[in-house]
KOLMARSE-406506 format. One record per residue (C-alpha): residue number from 0; y, z, x. Coordinates in Angstrom, 3 decimals. Layout:
N
+-----+----------+----------+----------+
: num :       py :       pz :       px :
+-----+----------+----------+----------+
: NUM :        Y :        Z :        X :
...
+-----+----------+----------+----------+
***
This chain:
164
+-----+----------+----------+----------+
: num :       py :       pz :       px :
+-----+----------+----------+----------+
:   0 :  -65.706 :    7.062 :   11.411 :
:   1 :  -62.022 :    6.130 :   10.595 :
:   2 :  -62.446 :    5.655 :    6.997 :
:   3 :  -63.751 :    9.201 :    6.958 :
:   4 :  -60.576 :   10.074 :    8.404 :
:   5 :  -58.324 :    8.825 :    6.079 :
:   6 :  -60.694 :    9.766 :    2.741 :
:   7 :  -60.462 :   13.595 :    4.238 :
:   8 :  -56.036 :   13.255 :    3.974 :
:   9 :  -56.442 :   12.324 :    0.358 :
:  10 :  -54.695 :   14.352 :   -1.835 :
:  11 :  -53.697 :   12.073 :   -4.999 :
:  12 :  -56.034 :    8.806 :   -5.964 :
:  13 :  -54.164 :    6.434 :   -8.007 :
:  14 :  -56.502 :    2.957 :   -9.827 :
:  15 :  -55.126 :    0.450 :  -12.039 :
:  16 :  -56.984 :    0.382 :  -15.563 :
:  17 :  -57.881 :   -3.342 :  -16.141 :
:  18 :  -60.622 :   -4.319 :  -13.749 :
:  19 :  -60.839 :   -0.608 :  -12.209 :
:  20 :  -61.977 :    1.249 :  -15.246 :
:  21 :  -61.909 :   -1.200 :  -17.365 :
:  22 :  -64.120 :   -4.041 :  -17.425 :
:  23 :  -62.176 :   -7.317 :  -16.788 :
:  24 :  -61.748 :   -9.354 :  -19.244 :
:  25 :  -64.253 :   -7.001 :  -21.694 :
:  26 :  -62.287 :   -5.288 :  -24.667 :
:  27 :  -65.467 :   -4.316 :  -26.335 :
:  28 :  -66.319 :   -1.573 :  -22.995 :
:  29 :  -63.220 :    0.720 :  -23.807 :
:  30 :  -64.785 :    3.314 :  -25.097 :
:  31 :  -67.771 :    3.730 :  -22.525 :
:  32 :  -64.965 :    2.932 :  -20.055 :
:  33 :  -62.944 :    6.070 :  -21.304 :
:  34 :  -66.316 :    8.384 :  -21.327 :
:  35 :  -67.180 :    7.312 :  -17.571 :
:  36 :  -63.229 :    8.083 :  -16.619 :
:  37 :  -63.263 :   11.479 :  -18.547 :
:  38 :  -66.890 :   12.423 :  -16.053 :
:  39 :  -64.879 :   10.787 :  -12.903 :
:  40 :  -62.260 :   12.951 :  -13.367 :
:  41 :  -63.822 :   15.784 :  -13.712 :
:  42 :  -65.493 :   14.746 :  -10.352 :
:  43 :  -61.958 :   14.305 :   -8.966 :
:  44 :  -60.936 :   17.540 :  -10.047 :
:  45 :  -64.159 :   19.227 :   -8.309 :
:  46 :  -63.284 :   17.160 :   -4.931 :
:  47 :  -59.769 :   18.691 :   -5.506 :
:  48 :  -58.125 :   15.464 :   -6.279 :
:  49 :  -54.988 :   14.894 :   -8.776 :
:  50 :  -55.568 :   11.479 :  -10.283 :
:  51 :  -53.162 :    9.011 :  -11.955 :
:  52 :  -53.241 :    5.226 :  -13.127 :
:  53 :  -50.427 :    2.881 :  -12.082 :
:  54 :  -51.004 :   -0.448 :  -14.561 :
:  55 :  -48.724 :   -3.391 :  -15.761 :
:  56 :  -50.843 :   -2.654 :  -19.275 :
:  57 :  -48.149 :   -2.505 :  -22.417 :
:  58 :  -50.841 :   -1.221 :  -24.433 :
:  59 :  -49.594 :    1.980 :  -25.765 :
:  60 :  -52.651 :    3.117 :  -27.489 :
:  61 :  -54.577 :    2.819 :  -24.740 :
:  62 :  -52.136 :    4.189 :  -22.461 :
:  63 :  -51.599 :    7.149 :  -24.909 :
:  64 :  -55.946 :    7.306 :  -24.972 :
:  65 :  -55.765 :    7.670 :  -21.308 :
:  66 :  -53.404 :   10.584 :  -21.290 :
:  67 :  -55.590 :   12.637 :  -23.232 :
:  68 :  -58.212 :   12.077 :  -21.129 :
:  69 :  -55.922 :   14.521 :  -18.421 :
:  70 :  -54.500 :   12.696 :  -15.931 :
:  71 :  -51.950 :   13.849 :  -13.885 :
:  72 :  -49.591 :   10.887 :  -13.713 :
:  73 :  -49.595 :    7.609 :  -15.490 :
:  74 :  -47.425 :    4.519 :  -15.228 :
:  75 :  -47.866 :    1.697 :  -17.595 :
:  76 :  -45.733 :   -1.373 :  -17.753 :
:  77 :  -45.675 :   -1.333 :  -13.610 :
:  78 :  -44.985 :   -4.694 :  -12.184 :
:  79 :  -43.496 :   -2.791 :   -9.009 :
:  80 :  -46.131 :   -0.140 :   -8.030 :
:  81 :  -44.857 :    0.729 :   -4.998 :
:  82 :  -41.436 :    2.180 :   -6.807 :
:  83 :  -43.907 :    4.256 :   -9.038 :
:  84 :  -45.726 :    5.139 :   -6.151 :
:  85 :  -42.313 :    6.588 :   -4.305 :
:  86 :  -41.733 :    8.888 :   -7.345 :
:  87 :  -45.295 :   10.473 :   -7.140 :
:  88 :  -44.690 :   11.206 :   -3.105 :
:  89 :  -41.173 :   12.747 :   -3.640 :
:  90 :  -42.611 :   14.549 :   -6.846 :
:  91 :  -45.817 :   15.862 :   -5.000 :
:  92 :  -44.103 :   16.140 :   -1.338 :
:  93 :  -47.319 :   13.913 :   -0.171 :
:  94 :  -46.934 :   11.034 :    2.099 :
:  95 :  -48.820 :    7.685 :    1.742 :
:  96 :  -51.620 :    8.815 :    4.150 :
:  97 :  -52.116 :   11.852 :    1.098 :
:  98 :  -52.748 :    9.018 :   -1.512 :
:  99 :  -55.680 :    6.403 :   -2.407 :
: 100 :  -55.158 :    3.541 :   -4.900 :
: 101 :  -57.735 :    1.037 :   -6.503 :
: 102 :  -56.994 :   -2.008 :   -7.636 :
: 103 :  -58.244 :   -5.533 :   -8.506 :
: 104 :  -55.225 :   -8.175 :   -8.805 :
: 105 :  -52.714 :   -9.800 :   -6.828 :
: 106 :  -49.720 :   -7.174 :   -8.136 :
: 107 :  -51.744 :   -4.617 :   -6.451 :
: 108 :  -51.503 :   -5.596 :   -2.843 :
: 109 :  -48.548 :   -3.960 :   -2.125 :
: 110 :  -49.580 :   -0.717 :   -3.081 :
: 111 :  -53.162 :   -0.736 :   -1.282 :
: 112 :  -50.903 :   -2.117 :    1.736 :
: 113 :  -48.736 :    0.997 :    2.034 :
: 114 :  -51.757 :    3.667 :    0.935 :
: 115 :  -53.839 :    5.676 :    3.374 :
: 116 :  -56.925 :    4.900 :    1.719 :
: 117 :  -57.400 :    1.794 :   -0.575 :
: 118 :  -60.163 :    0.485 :   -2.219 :
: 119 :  -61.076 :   -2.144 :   -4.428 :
: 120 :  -63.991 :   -3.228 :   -7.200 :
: 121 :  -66.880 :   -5.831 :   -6.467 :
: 122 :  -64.784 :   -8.019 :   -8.498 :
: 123 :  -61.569 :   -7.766 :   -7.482 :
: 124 :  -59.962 :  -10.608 :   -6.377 :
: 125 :  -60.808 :  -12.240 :   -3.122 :
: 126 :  -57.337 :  -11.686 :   -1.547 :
: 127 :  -57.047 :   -7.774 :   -2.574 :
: 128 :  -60.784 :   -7.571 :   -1.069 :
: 129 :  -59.505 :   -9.055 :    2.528 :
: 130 :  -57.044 :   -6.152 :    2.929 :
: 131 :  -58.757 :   -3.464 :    1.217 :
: 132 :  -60.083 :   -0.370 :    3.284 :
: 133 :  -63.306 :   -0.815 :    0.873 :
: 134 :  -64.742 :   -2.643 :   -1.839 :
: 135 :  -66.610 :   -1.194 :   -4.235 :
: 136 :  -70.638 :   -2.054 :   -4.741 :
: 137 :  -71.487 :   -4.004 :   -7.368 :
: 138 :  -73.753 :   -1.905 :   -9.240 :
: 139 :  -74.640 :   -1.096 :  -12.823 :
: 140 :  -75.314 :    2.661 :  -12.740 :
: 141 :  -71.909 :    3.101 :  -11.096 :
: 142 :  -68.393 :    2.996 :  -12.155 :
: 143 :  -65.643 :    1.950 :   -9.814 :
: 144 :  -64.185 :    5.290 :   -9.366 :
: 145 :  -67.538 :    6.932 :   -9.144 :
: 146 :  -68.367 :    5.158 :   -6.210 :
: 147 :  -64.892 :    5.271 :   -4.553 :
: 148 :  -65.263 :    9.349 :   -5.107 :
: 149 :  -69.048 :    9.409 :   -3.769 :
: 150 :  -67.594 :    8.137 :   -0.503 :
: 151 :  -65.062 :   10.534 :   -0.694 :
: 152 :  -67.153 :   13.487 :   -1.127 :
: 153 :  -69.424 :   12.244 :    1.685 :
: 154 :  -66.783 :   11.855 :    3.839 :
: 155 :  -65.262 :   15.923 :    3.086 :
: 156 :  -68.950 :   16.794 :    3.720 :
: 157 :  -69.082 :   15.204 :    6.982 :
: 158 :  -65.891 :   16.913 :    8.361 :
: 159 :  -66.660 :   19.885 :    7.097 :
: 160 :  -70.470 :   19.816 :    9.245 :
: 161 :  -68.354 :   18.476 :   11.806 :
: 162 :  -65.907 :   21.267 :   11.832 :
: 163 :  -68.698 :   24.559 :   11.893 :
+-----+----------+----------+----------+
***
């Protein structure tokens, strides 16, 4: 499957925070929000996946919140994610084929344009769905990034049966 392909280059996942692991539009879901990301995360880290957040949010307390969680890279008042992107490859030595992003809104296109792999909630808008490699299930038990790194794990178990 070609999506399996480019899930097993990954190397760096990148997600906006409003409407990827935060709730849109919901303030009151922070801090459930910031207990799911702490468990994806630690999923990441298990799949061997850095993880950063590149958001136009000017909310330094929650930006600060986020850090502490342990991400490797985060960008916050990002209108141009691309340009933040660009540091992370020359930083990492990864090209765009190494790197996933999730995201949700029309300043995200772009990004999920240029990335190997890129993904998108169940309520994202309707124009970042259409160009999206996949969209997220709409799903309670779930988070965003918890489903995005299911499929990825799925995908590294696959070529690894594959490759025996």
């Amino acid at each position: 499957m070609v999506l399996y392909n480019l899930l097993s280059k990954l190397k760096f996942l990148l997600f906006d925070l409003h409407g990827v692991v935060l709730p849109p539009e919901d303030t009151t879901g922070t801090e459930k929000a910031l207990s799911d990301l702490k468990k994806d995360l630690l999923k990441a880290e298990n799949l061997g996946l850095m993880c950063g957040i590149i958001s136009a949010t000017e909310d330094l307390g929650l930006i600060q919140r986020v850090k502490e969680l342990g991400l490797k890279e985060v960008f916050s008042h990002s209108i141009d994610k691309v340009s933040q992107a660009e540091i992370l490859l020359k930083k990492y030595n990864l090209g765009y084929d190494n790197i996933g992003f999730v995201g949700d809104d029309i300043l995200d296109i772009p990004l999920l344009m240029k990335t190997g792999f890129s993904a998108a909630p169940h309520s994202a808008r309707r124009e970042v769905k259409r160009i999206v490699s996949y969209v997220t299930k709409d799903s309670e038990e779930k988070t965003v990034l918890s489903d995005v790194l299911d499929l990825i794990s799925k995908a590294r178990e696959q070529q690894a049966n594959e490759s025996k």
